[in-house]
C-alpha positions in Angstrom: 124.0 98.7 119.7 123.3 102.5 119.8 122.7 103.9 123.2 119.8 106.5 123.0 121.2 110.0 123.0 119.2 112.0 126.0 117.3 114.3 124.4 113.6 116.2 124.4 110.9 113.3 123.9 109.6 113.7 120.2 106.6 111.7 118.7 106.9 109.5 115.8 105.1 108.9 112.9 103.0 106.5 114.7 101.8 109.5 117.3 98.5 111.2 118.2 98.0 111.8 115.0 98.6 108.2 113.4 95.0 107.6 112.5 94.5 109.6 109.6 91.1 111.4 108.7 90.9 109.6 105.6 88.1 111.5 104.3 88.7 115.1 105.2 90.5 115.5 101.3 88.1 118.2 100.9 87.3 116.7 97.5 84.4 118.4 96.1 83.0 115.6 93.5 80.3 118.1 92.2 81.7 121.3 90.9 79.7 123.9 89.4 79.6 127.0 88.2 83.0 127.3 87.0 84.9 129.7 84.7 87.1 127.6 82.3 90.4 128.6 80.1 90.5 126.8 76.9 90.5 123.6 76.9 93.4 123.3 73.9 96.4 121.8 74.8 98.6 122.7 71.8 101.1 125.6 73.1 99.0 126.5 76.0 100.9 128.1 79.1 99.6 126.0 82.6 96.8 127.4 84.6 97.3 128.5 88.0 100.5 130.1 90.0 103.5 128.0 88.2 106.0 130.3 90.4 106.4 130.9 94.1 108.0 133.4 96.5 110.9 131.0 98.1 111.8 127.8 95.5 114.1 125.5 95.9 113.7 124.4 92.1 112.6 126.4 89.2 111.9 124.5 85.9 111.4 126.6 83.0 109.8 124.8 79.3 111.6 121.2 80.4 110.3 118.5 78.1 111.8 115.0 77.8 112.6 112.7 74.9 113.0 108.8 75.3 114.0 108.4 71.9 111.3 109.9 69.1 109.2 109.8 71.6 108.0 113.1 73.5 107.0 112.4 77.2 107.1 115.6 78.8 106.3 119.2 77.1 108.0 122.3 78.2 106.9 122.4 81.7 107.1 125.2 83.8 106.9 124.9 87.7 108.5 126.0 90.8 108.5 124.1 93.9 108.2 125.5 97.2 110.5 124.8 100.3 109.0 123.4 103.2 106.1 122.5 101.3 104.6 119.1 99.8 104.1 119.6 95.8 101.4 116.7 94.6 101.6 115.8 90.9 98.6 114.0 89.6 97.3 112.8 86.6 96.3 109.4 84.7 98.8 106.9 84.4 101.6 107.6 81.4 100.8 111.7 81.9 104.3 112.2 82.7 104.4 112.7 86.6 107.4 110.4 87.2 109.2 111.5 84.2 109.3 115.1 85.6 110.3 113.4 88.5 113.3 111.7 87.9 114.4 114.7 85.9 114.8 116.8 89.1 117.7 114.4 90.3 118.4 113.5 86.9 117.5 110.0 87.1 116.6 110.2 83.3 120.6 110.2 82.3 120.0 106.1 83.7 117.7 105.6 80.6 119.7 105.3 76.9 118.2 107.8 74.5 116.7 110.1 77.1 116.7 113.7 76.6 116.1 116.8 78.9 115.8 120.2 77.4 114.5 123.3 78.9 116.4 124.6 82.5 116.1 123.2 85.5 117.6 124.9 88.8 118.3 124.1 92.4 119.3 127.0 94.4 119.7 128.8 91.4 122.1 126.7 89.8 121.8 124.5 87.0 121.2 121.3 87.8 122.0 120.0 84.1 125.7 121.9 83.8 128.2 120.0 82.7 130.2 121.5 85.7 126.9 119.3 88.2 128.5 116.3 90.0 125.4 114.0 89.8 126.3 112.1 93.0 126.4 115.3 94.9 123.5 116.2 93.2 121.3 113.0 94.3 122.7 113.7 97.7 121.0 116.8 98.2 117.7 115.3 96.5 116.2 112.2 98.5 114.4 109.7 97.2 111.5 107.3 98.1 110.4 105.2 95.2 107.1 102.9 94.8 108.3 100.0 96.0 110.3 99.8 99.7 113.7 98.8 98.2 115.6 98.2 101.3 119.4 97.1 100.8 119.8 93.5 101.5 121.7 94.7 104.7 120.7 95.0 108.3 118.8 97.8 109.6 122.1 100.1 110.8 123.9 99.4 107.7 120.8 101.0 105.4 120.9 104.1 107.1 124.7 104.5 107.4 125.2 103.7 103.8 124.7 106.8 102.8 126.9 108.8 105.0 130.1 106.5 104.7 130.0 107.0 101.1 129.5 110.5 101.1 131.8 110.3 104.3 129.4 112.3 106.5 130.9 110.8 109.8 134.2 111.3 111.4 133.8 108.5 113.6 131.5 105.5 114.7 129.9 107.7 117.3 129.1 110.1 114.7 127.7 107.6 112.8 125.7 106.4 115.2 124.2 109.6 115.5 123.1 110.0 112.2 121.4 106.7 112.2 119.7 107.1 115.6 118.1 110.6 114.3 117.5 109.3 111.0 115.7 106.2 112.2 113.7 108.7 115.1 112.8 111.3 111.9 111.3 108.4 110.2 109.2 107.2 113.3 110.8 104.0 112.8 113.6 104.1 115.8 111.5 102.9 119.0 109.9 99.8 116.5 113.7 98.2 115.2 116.4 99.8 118.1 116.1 96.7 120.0 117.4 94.7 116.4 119.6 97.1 114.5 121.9 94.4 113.6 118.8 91.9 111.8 118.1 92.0 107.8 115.8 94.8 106.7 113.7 92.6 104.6 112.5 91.1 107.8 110.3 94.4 108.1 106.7 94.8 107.0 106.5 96.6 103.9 105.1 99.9 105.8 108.5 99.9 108.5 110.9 98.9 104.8 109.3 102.4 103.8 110.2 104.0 106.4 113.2 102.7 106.6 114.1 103.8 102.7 112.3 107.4 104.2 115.2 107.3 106.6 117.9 106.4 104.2 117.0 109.2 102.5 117.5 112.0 105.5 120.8 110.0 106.1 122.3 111.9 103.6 120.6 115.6 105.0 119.1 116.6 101.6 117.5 119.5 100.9 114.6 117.9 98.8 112.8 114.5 99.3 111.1 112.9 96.0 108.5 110.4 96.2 107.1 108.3 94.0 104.0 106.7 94.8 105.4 105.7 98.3 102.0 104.3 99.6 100.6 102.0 96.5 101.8 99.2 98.0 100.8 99.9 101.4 97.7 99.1 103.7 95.9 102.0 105.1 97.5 101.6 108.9 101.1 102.2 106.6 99.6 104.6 104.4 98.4 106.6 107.6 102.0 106.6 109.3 103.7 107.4 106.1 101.2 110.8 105.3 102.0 111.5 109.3 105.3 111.6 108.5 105.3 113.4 105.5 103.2 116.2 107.4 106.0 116.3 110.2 108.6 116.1 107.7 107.2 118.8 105.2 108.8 121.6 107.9 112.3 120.9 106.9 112.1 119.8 103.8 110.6 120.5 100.1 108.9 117.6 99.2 107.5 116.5 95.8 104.7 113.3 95.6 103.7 111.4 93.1 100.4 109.6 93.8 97.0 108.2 91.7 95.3 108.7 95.2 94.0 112.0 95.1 92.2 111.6 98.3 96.2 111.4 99.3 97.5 114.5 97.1 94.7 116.4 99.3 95.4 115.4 102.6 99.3 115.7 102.3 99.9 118.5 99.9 100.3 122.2 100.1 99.9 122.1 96.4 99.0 120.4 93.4 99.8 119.5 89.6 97.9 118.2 87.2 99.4 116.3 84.6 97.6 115.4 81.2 99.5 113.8 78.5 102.4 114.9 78.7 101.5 118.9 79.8 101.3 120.7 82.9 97.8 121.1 82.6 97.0 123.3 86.1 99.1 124.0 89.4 98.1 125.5 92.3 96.9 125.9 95.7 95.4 122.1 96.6 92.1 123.5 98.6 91.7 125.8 95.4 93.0 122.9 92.7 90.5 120.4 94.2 87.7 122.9 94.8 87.4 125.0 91.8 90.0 123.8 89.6 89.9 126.0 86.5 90.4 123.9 83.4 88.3 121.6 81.9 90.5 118.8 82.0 91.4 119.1 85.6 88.1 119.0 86.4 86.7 116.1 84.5 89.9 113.9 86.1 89.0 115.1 89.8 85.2 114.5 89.1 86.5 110.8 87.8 84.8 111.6 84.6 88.1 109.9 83.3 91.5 108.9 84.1 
């Protein structure tokens, strides 16, 4: 049992701000009056701001390769620190693939290929000199589907740091679970069981719980990937809190078909079309006067 460090009272995900104004997106389902680039997407650059002042990652012309097969076409984006970076698009667009490629979670897949230059810190994530573990501990991440390990509560969270040896000693431990758990707004709901199986959460607290598995390991970014879809809207609500409270320490990239979502929780937004970085920019202005054809026509649900 972990006895609860004395420390300043913090609120959880589940605070004053747990019930989430599902409808303040800001979607505007009517544009009008809009000026719009080509609509061509053979060799066109992206529309919108691709770079930003403080990145943690720059990707410069990254496409991937299953095989023959082209899913991802030189795409060019920077993503912020202590910002929330929304990729949308229809399904098979390529928002996952450019996903996995920023921990490299595409060298899992046999005849995958990643060319273009991708950097974290300013380094080169894809050098042969990288150690991928280390790598993927610096880069959290949340996937679909809560994926707890079939292990109690503690032992999720502290699986991270005795591999990568974070902790000197139990105590240490301890601690990194304990603030882990209270990051996650998951510590005052399971402190009283630490020691039962995870799966006996609800699926919202097993998300959480992955959420907190992630900041065991203190990374630098936090990838998600559609961590809500198979959520209810009370979970959905305490997961978007969190990613609001979490957004301050952390770069953070989402994946999500919601865009009522992408708009509530992101700073901003990509749109992904076949393969291409179709437009990128600031969400309020992305959602509101989004300047290519395509973007539009997808936001307006004309398709996709």
């Amino acid at each position: 049992m972990i006895h609860e460090p004395r420390r300043a009272e913090s609120h959880g995900a589940g605070g004053a701000d747990a019930g989430r104004r599902f409808g303040d997106g800001g979607l505007n389902l009517k544009p009008s009056g809009r000026q719009h680039v080509s609509e061509s997407l053979e060799g066109g650059s992206p529309v919108g701001e691709v770079s930003v002042a403080d990145a943690v990652f720059s990707c410069r012309d990254v496409s991937v390769f299953y095989g023959d097969k082209q899913a991802l076409k030189s795409v060019t984006i920077d993503v912020a620190r202590r910002q929330v970076l929304a990729a949308i698009g229809p399904s098979g667009c390529g928002k996952s693939t450019f996903l996995r490629c920023l921990n490299r979670m595409n060298d899992t897949i046999p005849g995958a290929r990643v060319t273009g230059t991708i950097t974290l810190d300013g380094r080169d994530i894809y050098s042969k000199r990288q150690d991928v573990a280390q790598l993927r501990a610096r880069i959290g991440m949340v996937f679909q589907k809560p994926n707890p390990f079939p292990k109690s509560i503690y032992d999720n969270v502290a699986y991270g740091p005795r591999i990568h040896r974070l902790a000197r000693t139990r105590a240490d431990l301890d601690d990194i679970v304990f603030t882990s758990l209270q990051r996650a707004g998951l510590w005052d709901e399971v402190k009283d069981r630490l020691s039962s199986l995870a799966i006996g959460l609800s699926g919202g607290q097993q998300q959480r719980l992955c959420i907190a598995r992630a900041l065991a390991v203190q990374p630098e970014v936090i990838l998600m990937d559609e961590p809500c879809s198979a959520l209810d809207p009370i979970a959905t609500a305490h997961v978007e809190d969190l990613i609001e409270q979490l957004r301050a320490s952390y770069a953070i990239v989402i994946v999500t078909h919601s865009m009522q979502q992408a708009a509530r929780v992101s700073q901003r937004t990509a749109y992904f079309y076949m393969g291409q970085l179709i437009e990128v920019g600031d969400t309020d202005r992305v959602f509101t006067n989004p300047q290519h054809r395509l973007t539009e026509d997808y936001i307006t649900g004309r398709f996709g």
